[in-house]
N, C-alpha and C positions, 0 to 999 in steps of 0.2 A: 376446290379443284376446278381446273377450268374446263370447258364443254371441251378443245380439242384431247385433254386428257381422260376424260371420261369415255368418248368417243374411242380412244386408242384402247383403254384398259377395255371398254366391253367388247373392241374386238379381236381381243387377244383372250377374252371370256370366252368367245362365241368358236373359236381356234380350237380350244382347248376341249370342250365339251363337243364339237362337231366331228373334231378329228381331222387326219388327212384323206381325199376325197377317196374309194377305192375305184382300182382300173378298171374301163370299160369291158366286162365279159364279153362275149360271145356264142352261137349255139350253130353246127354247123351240120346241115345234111348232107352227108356219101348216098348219091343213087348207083349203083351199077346197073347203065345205060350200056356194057357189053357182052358179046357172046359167048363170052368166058366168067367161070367163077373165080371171084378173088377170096385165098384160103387166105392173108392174112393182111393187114394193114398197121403202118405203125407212124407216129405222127410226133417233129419231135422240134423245140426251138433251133434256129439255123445254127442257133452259137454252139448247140452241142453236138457231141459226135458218138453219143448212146442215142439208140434206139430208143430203149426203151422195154416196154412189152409190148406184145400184139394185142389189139384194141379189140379185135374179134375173139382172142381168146378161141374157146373151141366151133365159134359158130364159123359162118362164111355168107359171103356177098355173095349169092347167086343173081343173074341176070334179073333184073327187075330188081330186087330187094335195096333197101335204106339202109340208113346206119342212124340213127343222130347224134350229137356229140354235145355235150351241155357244160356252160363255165369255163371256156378257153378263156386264156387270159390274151392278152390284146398281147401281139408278137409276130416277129417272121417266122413261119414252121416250114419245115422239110416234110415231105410226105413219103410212103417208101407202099407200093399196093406189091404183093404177089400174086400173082394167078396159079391158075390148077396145074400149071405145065413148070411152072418156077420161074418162072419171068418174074421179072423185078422192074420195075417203073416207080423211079424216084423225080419229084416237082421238088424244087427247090426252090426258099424262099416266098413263101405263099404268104400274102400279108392279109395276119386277121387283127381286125383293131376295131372291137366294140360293133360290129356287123353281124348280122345272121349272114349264112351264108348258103348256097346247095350248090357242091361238088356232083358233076355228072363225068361220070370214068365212062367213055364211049372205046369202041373196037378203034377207031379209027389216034384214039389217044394213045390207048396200050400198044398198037405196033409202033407208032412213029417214039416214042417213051425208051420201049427197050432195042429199039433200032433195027 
């Protein structure tokens, strides 16, 4: 066998047993930086048009409080926060690709958000 074919076969060895490389994760912190509590948050790929579920479940984002979010897969996400009053403030298109990140929700975001 000649060196270039030896060279080919082990790297079609090294393919096989390594695999396809997995997508970059990512881990991302929600601070609420405003003076309103957000009762629920939902986070969801651009391309789809389900929410989802609420990521808070029964807790809530009070002023000050985090969130962290662990293992996103690298994608463009929609993000959809409600507050205490029913506001709705949807960010579209947020690109997480293999980044940690820290989302800060301030007062001045949520009014200009829900209009």
């Amino acid at each position: 066998m000649k060196l270039s074919s030896k060279l080919l076969v082990a790297a079609v060895l090294l393919l096989i047993v390594v695999g396809p490389v997995a997508a970059a994760r990512s881990s991302v912190e929600v601070c609420n930086r405003s003076e309103w509590t957000i009762v629920e948050f939902y986070m969801s790929p651009s391309y789809d048009d389900d929410w989802g579920r609420d990521l808070l479940g029964r807790d809530v984002l009070e002023p000050g409080d985090t969130l962290t979010l662990t293992n996103i897969s690298c994608d463009d996400w929609d993000l959809m926060f409600i507050d205490e009053d029913g506001d709705e403030c949807v960010l579209e298109e947020v690109d997480l690709c293999g980044d940690d990140a820290t989302w800060d929700i301030t007062s001045r975001e949520l009014i200009s958000c829900i209009g």
